[in-house]
N, CA, C and O atoms as a printed pandas DataFrame, in Angstrom:
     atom_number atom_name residue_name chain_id  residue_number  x_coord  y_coord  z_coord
0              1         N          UNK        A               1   99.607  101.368   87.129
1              2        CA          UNK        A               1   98.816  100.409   87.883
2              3         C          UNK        A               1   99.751   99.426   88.569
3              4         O          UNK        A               1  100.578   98.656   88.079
4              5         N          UNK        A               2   99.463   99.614   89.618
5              6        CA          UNK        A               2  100.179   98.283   90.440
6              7         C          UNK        A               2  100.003   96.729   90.373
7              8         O          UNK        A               2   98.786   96.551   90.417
8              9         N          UNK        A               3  100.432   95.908   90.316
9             10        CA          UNK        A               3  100.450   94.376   90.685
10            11         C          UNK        A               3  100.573   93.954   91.903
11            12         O          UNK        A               3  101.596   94.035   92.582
12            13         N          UNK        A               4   99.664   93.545   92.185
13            14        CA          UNK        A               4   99.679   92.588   93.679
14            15         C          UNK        A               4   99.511   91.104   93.545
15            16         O          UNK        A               4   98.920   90.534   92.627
16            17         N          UNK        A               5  100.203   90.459   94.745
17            18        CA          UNK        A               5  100.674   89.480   94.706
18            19         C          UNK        A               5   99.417   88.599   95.268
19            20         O          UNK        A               5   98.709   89.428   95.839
20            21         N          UNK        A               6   99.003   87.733   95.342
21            22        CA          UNK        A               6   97.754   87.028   95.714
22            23         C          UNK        A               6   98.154   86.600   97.111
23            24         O          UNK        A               6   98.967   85.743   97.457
24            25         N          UNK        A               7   97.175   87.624   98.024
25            26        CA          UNK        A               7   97.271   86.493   99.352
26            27         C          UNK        A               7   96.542   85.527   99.810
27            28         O          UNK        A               7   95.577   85.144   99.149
28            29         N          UNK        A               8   96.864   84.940  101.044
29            30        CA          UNK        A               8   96.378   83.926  101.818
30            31         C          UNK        A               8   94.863   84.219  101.832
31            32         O          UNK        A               8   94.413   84.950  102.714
32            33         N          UNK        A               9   94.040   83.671  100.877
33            34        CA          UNK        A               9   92.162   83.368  101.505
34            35         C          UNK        A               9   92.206   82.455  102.715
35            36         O          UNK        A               9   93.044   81.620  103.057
36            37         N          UNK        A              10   91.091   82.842  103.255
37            38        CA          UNK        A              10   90.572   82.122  104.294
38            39         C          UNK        A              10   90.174   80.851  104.588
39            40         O          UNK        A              10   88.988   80.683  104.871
40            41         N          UNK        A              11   90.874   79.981  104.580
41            42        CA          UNK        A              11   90.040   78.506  104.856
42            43         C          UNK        A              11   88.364   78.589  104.925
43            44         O          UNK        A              11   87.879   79.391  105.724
44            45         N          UNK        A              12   87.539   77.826  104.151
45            46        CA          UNK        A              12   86.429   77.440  104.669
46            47         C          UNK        A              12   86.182   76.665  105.221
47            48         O          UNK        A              12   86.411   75.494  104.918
48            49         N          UNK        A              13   85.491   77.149  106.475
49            50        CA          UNK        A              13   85.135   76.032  107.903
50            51         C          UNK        A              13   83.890   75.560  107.610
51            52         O          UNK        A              13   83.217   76.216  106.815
52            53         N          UNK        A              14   83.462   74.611  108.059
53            54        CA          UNK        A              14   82.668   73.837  108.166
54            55         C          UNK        A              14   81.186   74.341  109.253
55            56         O          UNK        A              14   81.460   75.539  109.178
56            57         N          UNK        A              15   80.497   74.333  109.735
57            58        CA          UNK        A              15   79.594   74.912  110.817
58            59         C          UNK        A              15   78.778   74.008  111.065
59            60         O          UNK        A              15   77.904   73.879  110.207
60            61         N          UNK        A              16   78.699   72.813  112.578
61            62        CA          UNK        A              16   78.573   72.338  112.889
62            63         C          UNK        A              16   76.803   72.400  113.644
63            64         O          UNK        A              16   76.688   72.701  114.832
64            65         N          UNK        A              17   75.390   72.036  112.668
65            66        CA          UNK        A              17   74.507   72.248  113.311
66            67         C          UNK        A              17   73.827   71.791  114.758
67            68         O          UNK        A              17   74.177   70.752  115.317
68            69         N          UNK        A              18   73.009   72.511  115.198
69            70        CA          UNK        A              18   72.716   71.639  116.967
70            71         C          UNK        A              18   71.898   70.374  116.359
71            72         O          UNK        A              18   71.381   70.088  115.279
72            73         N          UNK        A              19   72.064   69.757  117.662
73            74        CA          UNK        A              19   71.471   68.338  117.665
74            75         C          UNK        A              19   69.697   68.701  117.669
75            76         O          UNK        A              19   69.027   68.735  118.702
76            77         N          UNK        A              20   69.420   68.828  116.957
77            78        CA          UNK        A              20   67.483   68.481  117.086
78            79         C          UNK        A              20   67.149   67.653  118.179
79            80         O          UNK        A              20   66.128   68.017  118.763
80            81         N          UNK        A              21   67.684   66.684  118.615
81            82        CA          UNK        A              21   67.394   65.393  119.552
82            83         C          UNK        A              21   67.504   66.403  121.216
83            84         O          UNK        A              21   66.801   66.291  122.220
84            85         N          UNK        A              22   68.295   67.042  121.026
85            86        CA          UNK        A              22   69.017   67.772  122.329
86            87         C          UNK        A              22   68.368   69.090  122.665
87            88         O          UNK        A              22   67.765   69.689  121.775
88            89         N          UNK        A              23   68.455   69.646  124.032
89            90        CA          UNK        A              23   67.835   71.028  124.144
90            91         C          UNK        A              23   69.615   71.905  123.612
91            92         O          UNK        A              23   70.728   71.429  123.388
92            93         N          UNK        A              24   69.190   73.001  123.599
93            94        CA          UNK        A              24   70.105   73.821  123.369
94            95         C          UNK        A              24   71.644   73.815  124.021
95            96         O          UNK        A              24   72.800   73.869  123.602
96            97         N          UNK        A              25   70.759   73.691  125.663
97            98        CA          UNK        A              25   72.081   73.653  126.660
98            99         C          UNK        A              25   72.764   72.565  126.856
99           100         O          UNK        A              25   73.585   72.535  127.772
100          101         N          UNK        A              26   72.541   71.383  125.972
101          102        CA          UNK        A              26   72.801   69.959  126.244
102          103         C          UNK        A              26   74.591   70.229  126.419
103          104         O          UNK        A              26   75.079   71.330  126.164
104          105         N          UNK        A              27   75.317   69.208  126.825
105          106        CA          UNK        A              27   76.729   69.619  126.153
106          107         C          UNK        A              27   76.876   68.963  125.243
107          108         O          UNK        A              27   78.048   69.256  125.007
108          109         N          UNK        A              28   76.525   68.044  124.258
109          110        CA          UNK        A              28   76.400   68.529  122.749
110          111         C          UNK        A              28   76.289   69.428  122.361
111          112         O          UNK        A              28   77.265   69.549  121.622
112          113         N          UNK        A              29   75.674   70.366  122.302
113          114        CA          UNK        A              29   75.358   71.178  121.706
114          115         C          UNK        A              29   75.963   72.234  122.008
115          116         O          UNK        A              29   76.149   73.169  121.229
116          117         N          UNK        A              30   76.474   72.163  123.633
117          118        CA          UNK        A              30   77.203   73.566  123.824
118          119         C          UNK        A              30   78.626   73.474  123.356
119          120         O          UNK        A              30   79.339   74.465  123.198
120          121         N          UNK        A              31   79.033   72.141  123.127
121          122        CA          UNK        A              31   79.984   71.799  122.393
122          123         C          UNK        A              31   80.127   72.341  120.832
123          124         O          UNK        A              31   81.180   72.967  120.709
124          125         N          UNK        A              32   79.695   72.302  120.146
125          126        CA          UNK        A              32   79.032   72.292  118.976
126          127         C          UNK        A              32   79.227   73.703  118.755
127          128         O          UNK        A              32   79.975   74.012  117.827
128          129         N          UNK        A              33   78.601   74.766  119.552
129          130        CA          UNK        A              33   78.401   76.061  119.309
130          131         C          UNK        A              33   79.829   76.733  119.747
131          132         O          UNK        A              33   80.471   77.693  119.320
132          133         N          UNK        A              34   80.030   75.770  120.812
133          134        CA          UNK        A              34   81.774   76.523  121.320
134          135         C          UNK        A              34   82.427   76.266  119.899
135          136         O          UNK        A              34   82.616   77.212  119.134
136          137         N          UNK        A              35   82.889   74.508  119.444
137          138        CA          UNK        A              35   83.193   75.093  118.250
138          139         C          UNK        A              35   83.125   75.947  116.936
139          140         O          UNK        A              35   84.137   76.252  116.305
140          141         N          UNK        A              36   81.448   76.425  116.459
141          142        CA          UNK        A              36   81.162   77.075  115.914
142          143         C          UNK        A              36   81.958   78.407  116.105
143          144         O          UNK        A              36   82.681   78.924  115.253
144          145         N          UNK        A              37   81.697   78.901  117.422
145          146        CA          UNK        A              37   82.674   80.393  117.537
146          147         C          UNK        A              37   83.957   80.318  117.248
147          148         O          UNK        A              37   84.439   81.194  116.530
148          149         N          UNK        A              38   84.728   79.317  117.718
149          150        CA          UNK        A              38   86.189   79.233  117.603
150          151         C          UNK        A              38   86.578   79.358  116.298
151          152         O          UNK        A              38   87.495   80.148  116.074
152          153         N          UNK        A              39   85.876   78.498  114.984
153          154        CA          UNK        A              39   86.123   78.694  113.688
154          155         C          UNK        A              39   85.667   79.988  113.309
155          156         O          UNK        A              39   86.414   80.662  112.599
156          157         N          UNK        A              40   84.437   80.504  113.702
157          158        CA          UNK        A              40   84.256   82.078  113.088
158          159         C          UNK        A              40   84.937   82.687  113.419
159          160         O          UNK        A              40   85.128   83.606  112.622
160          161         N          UNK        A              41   85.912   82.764  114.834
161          162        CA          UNK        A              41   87.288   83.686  115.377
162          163         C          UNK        A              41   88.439   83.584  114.504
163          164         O          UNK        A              41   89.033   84.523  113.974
164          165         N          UNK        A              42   88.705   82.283  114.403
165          166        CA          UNK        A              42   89.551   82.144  113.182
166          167         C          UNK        A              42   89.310   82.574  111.533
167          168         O          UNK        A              42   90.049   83.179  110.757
168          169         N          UNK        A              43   88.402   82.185  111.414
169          170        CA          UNK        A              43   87.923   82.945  109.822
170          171         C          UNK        A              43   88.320   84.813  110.150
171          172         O          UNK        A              43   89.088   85.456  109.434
172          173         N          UNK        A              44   87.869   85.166  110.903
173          174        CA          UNK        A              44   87.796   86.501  111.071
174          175         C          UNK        A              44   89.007   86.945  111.021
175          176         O          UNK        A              44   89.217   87.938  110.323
176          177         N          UNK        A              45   90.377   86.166  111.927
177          178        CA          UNK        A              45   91.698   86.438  111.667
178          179         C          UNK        A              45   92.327   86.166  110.746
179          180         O          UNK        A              45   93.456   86.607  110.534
180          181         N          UNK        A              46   91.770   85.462  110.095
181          182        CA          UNK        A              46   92.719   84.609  108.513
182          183         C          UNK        A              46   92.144   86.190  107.566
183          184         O          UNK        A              46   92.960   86.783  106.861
184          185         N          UNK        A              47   90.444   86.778  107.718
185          186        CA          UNK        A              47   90.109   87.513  107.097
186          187         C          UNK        A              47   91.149   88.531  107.162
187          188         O          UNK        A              47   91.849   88.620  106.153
188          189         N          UNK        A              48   91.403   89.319  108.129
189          190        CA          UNK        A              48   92.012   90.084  108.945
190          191         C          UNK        A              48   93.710   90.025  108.166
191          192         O          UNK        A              48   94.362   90.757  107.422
192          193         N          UNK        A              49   93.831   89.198  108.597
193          194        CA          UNK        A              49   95.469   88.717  107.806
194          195         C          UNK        A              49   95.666   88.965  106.058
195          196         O          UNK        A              49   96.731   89.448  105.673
196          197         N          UNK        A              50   94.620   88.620  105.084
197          198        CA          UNK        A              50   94.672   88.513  104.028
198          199         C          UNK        A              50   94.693   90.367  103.442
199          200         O          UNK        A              50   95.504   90.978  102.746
200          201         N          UNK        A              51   93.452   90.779  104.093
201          202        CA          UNK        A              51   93.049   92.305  104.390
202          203         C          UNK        A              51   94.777   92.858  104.747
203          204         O          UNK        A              51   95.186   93.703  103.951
204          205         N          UNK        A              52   95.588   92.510  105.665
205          206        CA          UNK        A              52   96.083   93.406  105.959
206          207         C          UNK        A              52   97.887   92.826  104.918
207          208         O          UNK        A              52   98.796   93.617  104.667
208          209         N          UNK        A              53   97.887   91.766  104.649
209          210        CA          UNK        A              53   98.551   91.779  103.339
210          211         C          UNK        A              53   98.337   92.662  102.030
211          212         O          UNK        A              53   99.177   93.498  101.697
212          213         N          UNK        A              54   97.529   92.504  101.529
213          214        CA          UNK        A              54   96.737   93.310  100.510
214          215         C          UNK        A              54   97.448   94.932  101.115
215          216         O          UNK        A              54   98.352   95.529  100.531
216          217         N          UNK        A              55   96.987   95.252  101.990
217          218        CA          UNK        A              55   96.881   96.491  102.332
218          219         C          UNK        A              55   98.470   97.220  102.134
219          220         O          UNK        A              55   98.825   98.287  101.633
220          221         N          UNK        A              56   99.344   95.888  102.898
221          222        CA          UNK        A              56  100.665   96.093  103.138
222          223         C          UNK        A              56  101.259   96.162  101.477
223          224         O          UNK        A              56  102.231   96.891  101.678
224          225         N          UNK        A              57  101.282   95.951  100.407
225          226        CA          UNK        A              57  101.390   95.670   99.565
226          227         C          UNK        A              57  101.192   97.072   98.679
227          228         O          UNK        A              57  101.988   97.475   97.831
228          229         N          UNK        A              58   99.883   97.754   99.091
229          230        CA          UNK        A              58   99.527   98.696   98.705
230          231         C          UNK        A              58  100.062  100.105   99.130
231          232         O          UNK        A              58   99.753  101.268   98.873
232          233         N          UNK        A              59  100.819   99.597   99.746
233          234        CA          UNK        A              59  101.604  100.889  100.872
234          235         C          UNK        A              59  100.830  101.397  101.883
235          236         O          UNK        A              59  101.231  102.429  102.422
236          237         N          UNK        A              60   99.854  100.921  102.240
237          238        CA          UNK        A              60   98.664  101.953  103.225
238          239         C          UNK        A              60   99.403  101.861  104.591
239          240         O          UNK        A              60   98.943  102.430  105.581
C-alpha cells in the first residue's frame, strides 16, 4: 500500500447573494455574480490542482 502525501484542499469561498432591493441586471448585482463566477473558476482550479497532485503521486 502506498502513502500519499496530503495535498493542497481548496480554499472555501464565500458566495456573495443578489441584492433583493435590486433587479437582477442592477450593477450590484452583476457585480456580485461576476464575482460569484470568478471564485467558482478558482475553486474548480485549486480542485483541479489537488486532483492532479494526488494523481501525480500515484504514478497515473
Amino acid at each position: 500500500m502506498q502513502t500519499l502525501k496530503k495535498c493542497p484542499r481548496p480554499k472555501v469561498y464565500e458566495y456573495r447573494t443578489l441584492n433583493p432591493a435590486e433587479h437582477v441586471g442592477s450593477p450590484d448585482n452583476i457585480e456580485r455574480l461576476t464575482g460569484n463566477v470568478n471564485s467558482l473558476d478558482s475553486y474548480s482550479r485549486e480542485q483541479s490542482a489537488t486532483i492532479d497532485c494526488y494523481e501525480a503521486q500515484a504514478g497515473k
